[in-house]
N, C-alpha and C positions, 0 to 999 in steps of 0.2 A: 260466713255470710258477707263479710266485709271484702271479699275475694272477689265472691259470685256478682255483687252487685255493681264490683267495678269491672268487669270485663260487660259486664251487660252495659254500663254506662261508655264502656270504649266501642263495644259494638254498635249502639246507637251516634256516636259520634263517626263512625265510620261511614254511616247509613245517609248525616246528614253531609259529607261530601263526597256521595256519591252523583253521581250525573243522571238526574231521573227525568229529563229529556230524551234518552238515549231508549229509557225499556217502552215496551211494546206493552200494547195499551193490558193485556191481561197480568203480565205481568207487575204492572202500577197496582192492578186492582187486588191481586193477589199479596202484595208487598204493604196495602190499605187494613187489610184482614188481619195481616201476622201482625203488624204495629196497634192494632186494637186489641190484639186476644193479649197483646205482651202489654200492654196498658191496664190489663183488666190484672194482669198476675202481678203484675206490680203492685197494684192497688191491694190487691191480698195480702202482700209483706208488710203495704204500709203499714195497713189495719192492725196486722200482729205487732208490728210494732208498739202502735200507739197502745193498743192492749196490755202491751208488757210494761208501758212506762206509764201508765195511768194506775195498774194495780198496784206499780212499787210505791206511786205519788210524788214524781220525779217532780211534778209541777208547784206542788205545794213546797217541796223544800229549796227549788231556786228562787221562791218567791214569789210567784204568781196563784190566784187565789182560786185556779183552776186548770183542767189541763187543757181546755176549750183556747183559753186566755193565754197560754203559754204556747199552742199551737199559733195560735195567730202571729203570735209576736216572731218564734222562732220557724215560722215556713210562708210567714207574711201572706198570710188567710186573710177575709175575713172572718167574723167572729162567729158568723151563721154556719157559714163550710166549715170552720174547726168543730162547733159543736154537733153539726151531722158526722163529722168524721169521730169524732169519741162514741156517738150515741150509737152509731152503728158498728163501731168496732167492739161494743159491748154486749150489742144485740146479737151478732155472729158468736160470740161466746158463748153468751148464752144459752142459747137452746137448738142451734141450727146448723150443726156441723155439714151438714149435705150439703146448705149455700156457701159455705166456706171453701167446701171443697169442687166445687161449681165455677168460683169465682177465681179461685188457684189455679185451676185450668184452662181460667180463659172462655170459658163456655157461655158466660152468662157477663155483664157489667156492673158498673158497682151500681147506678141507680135500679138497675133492676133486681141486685142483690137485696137493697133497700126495701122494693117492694116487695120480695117475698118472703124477708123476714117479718114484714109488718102482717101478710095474710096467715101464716104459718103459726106466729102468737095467735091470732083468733081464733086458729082450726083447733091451735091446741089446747085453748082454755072452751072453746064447745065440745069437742069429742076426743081429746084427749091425745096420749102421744104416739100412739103405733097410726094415730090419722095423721096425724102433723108430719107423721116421715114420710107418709106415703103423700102427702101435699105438697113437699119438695119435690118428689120425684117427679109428679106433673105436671108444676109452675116451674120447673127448671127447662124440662121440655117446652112445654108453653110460649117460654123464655127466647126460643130459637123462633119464635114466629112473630112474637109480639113486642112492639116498642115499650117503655116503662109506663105510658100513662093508660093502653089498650093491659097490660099485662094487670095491670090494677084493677079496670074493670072486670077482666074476664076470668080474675082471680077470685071475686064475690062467687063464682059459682065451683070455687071449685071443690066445695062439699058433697056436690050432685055427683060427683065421680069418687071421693073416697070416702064419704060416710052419709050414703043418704036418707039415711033412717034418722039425723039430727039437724039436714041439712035446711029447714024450715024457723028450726028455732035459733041456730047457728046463725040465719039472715038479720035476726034482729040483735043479735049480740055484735054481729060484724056493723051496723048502723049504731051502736052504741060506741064500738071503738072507734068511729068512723069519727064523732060526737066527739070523743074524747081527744081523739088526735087533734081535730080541728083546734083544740080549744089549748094544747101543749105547744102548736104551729103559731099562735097567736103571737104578733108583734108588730111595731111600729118602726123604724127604723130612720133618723134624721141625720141625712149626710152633708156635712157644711159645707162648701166650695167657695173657691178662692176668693171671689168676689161678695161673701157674707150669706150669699142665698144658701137655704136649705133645699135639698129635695126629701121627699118625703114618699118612702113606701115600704109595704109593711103586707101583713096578710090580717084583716079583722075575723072575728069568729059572724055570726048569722046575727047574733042577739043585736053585734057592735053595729054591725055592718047598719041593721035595722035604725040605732040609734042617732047614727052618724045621717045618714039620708033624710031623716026627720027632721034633722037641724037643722041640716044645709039646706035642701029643698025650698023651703019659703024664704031664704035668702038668695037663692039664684036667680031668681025673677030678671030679666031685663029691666031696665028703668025706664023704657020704654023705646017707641019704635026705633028712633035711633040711636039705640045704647051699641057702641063701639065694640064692647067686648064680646067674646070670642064663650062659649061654653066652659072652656075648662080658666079662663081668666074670671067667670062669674064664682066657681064654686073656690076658684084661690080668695076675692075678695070677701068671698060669703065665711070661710074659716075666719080669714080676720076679725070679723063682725063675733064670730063666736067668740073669740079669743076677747076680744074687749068686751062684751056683754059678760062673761066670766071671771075677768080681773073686777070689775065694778059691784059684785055681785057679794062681796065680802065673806063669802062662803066655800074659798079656797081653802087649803091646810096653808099651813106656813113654810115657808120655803128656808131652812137651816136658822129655824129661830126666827125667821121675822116675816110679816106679810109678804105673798107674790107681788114684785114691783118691776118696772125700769129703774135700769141704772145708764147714767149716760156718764162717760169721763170724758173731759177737756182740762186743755193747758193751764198752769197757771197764767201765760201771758193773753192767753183768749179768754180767760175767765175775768180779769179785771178790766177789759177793753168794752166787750159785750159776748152774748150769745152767740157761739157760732158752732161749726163742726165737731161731735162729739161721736166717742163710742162707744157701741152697746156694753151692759157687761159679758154679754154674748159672745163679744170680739168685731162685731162688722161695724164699720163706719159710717156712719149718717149725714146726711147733708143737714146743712142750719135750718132750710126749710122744714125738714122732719123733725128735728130737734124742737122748732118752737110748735108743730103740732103736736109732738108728743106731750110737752110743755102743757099742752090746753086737756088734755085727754086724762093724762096720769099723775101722780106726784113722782118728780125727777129726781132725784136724791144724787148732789154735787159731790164726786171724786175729785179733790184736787194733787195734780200730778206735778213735781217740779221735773224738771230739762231735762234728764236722765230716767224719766220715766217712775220714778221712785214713790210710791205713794205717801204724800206728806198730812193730808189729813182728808175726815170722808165723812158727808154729812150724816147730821145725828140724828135719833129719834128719840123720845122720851120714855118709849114704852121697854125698851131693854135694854142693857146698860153697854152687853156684848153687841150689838148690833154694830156699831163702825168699825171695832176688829173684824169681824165676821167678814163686812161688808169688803174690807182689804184686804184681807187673805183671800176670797173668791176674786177680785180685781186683779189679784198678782197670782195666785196658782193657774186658778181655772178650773179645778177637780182636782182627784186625787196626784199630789206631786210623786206619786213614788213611780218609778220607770216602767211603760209599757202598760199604765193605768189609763182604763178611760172613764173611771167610774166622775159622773159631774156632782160639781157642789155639794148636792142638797144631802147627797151622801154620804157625805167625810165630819170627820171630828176635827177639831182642832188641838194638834200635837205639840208640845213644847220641843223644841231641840235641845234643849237644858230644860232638865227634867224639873219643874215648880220646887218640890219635894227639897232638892237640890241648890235651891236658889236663882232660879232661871225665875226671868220677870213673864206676865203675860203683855208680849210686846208681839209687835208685827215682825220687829228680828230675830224673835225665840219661837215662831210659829210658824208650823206648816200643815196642810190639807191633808188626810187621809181619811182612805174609807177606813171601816173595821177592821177588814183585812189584814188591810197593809198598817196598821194601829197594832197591830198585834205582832203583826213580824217584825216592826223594826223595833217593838219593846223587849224584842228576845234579845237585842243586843249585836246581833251579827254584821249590821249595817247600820254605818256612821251616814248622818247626817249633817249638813253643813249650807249655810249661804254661799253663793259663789261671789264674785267684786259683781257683779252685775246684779246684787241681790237677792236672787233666785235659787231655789235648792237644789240643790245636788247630792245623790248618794251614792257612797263609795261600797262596792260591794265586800263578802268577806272574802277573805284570800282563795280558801280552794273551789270558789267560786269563778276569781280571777287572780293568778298570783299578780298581774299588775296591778291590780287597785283601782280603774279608774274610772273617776268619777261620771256616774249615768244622770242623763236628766230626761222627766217626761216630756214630749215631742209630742203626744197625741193633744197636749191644751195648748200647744206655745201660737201667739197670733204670728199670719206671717205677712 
């Protein structure tokens, strides 16, 4: 394999310095066709791949807490494409050797592989599996006509061709799975960027969808004839409005031990002078003007930071005793410290580096974030943990891991 894949990887670098101003226009079109069918068999190795390194659990024992997770990291996915590529490299296994052998050829792509494995499960749990083979054989044809999102449609009927004797009660089982999918597809998805802003998009299910449009609606209203704003600037402000009608509401869960709040962190030399420029515990920096609105809106709970950034003490509350530890370890991790972790906050434990048991104190220098996870992997022992001079964790992996040793730190929470 490791032969074949590199002559195929010198052949494609061949391809890309060749002079393709020079061919003539059928043959571009012709040289379009063979780089998609050899994109699609590629795609079929990948998949066996990942199949073969997910059954052994390659991912769990480098320490990732999935193979979804471990894809990301090691082929720098993100983390929706890695888990479509596991799920359906499990799905070809499963029960559908005909798309596998479809998509090895070249004949069919991998999205539209996707979809007839997903209609091929429904034919098979309505009318069983001598339909379900004969539903490949259709939809793979089909396949040669139809883009992935017509092949989807015109796949609901394809019980009218190989089992029509169940193909009525089959319609309502396929609108069940249809139901079920939607509701497995569900997510949210909040990407930070550099300047502090999120964007936000996601797929909601019907019920969400319904719930979300009820909310916002009577908050988009213009404020009248001359309200400045723009349609989609009404329903950003109108989320706002939800989001504080919600903190105020006292009928949040609690967020790692202590009520949902702001946190705003300033200098020490700005903190004794007056109010001014602070940042979220979120990470994005705020103007003083936001600052003292936030001030009138919420209770602001004072990080103070000496010159090196170093958390020196963070204000208290009376109702838990753990809350200002807490409050520092989220200030200085972010979520889980362990490499290639994006799990936030609200998720993680707090871990001694010197084990309590042991004589390790519960200090901000004996502590660091993890989820359960990774709470568990590194109490196996195989991975040292440590502050670095700059404060901050770092873990040193085990040897045949890496025989250099050297120490990784998570990148997905660092502010930049």
């Amino acid at each position: 394999m490791w032969e074949g894949l590199a002559q195929a990887e010198a052949g494609v670098a061949e391809c890309l310095d060749a002079s393709m101003w020079a061919l003539q226009e059928h043959d571009l079109v012709a040289a379009l066709d063979a780089a998609h069918r050899l994109e699609q068999r590629l795609a079929a190795v990948q998949l066996a791949l990942v199949r073969e390194l997910d059954g052994r659990g390659t991912a769990v024992t480098q320490g990732a807490s999935s193979t979804a997770v471990w894809l990301r990291d090691r082929l720098r996915l993100n983390v929706a494409a890695a888990r479509r590529l596991v799920d359906l490299a499990s799905a070809l296994d499963a029960g559908a050797p005909g798309v596998s052998a479809a998509l090895a050829s070249g004949r069919i792509s991998v999205e539209q592989a996707r979809v007839i494995g997903d209609t091929v499960r429904t034919v098979h749990t309505a009318a069983g599996a001598e339909a379900a083979e004969k539903a490949v054989g259709v939809l793979v044809e089909w396949a040669g006509q139809f883009e992935p999102a017509l092949l989807r449609k015109v796949g609901t009927r394809v019980l009218d061709h190989v089992a029509p004797e169940v193909a009525e009660a089959a319609a309502r089982a396929a609108w069940d799975a249809e139901a079920r999918r939607a509701g497995q597809d569900r997510h949210l998805t909040l990407s930070e960027r550099r300047d502090g802003r999120l964007r936000l998009s996601g797929n909601l299910d019907a019920e969400t969808a319904g719930l979300l449009r009820a909310a916002l609606d009577p908050l988009t209203a213009p404020s009248g004839p001359d309200d400045p704003r723009c349609a989609g600037q009404r329903r950003h402000d109108a989320l706002a409005d939800l989001c504080r009608l919600a903190l105020r509401s006292d009928e949040l869960p609690e967020h790692g031990g202590e009520a949902a709040q702001v946190v705003v962190t300033t200098s020490f030399d700005v903190l004794t002078r007056q109010l001014a420029a602070g940042t979220l515990d979120t990470g994005p920096r705020v103007t003083p003007e936001t600052v003292r609105r936030l001030a009138c809106d919420a209770a602001i709970l004072p990080a103070v930071l000496g010159g090196s950034g170093q958390t020196l003490d963070v204000g208290r509350q009376r109702r838990l005793v753990t809350g200002p530890l807490r409050r520092a370890l989220v200030l200085r991790d972010r979520g889980c410290a362990f490499p290639g972790c994006d799990r936030p906050p609200r998720w993680c434990d707090a871990h001694h580096i010197r084990h309590w048991v042991d004589g390790g104190s519960t200090s901000l220098a004996n502590s660091v974030l993890l989820c359960a996870h990774h709470h568990r992997h590194v109490h196996r022992g195989e991975w040292a943990v440590r502050l670095s001079g700059d404060g901050h964790p770092e873990f040193v992996p085990p040897a045949w891991l890496d025989p250099d040793q050297l120490p990784r730190r998570n990148e997905y929470h660092r502010r930049t």
